[in-house]
Each structure stands twice: as C-alpha cells, then as structure tokens.
C-alpha positions as CSV (number, residue, x, y, z in Angstrom):
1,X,3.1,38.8,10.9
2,X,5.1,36.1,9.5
3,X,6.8,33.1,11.7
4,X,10.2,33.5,13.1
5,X,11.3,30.3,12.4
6,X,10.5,26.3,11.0
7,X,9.3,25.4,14.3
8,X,6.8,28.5,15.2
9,X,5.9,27.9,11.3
10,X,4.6,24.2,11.8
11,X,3.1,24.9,15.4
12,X,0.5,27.4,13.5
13,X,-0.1,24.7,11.2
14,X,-0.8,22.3,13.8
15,X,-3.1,25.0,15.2
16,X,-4.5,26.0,11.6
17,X,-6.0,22.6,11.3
18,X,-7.5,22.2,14.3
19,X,-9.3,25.2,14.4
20,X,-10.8,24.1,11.0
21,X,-11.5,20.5,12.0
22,X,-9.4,18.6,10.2
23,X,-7.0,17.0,13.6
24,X,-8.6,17.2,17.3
25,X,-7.7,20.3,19.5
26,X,-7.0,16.9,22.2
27,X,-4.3,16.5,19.8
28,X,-2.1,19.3,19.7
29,X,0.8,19.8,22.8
30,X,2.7,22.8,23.6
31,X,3.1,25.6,21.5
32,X,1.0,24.8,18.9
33,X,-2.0,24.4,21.4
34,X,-1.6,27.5,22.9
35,X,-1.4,29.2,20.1
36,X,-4.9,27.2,19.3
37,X,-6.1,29.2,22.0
38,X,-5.0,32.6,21.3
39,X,-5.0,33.4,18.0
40,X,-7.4,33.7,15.7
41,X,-7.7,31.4,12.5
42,X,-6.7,34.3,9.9
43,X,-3.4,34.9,12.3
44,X,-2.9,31.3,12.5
45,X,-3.1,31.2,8.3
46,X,-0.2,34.1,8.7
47,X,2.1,32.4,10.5
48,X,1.6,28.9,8.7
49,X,1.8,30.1,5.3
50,X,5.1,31.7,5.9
51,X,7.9,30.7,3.4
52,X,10.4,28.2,5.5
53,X,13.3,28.7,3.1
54,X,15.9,31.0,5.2
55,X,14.1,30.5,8.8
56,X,16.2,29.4,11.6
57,X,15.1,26.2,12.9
58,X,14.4,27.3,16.3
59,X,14.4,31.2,17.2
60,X,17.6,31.3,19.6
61,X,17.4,32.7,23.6
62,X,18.7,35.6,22.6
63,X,16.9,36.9,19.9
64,X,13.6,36.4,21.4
65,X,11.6,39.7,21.9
C-alpha cells in the first residue's frame, strides 16, 4: 500500500530506521512512532519507498478514509 502523501511518506521512514537500528525508537514523535509500533518492517519499506513526486503534502480532512 503506497503513502498518501509527503508527510505519511517520511513518518514510515522515520519508523523504517528505527525498527532497523539505525536512529533510537526514543526518538521518533507522533505519527511516525506509532506507526513504529504497528506496522511491521516490510509495511514500513511500502509506505517509505513510495514515489513523492505528485503526493499532496498533507492528506486533507476530507479525504481521509
């Protein structure tokens, strides 16, 4: 499943290296730490190597599902 948008994008990159040691999981805030929690590393790999060029910075209110 590819990432919605930049933001969602860089959180599972954030997430992505902490689950394979390279930053501290006492590092990452917010979104990217719960999606530390929940996802699995291949998920994670997904969503972070998703192509940023036509993504919406931020998925808007209303288009959330």
């Amino acid at each position: 499943m590819p990432a919605k948008s930049k933001a969602q994008q860089m959180a599972a990159g954030a997430a992505l290296a902490a689950k394979r040691g390279e930053t501290k999981k006492s590092e990452l805030k917010g979104a990217s730490r719960s999606m530390y929690d929940s996802m699995s590393e291949k998920q994670l790999d997904e969503f972070a190597s998703t192509k940023r060029k036509g993504k919406p910075e931020h998925v808007g209110e209303g288009k959330r599902h």
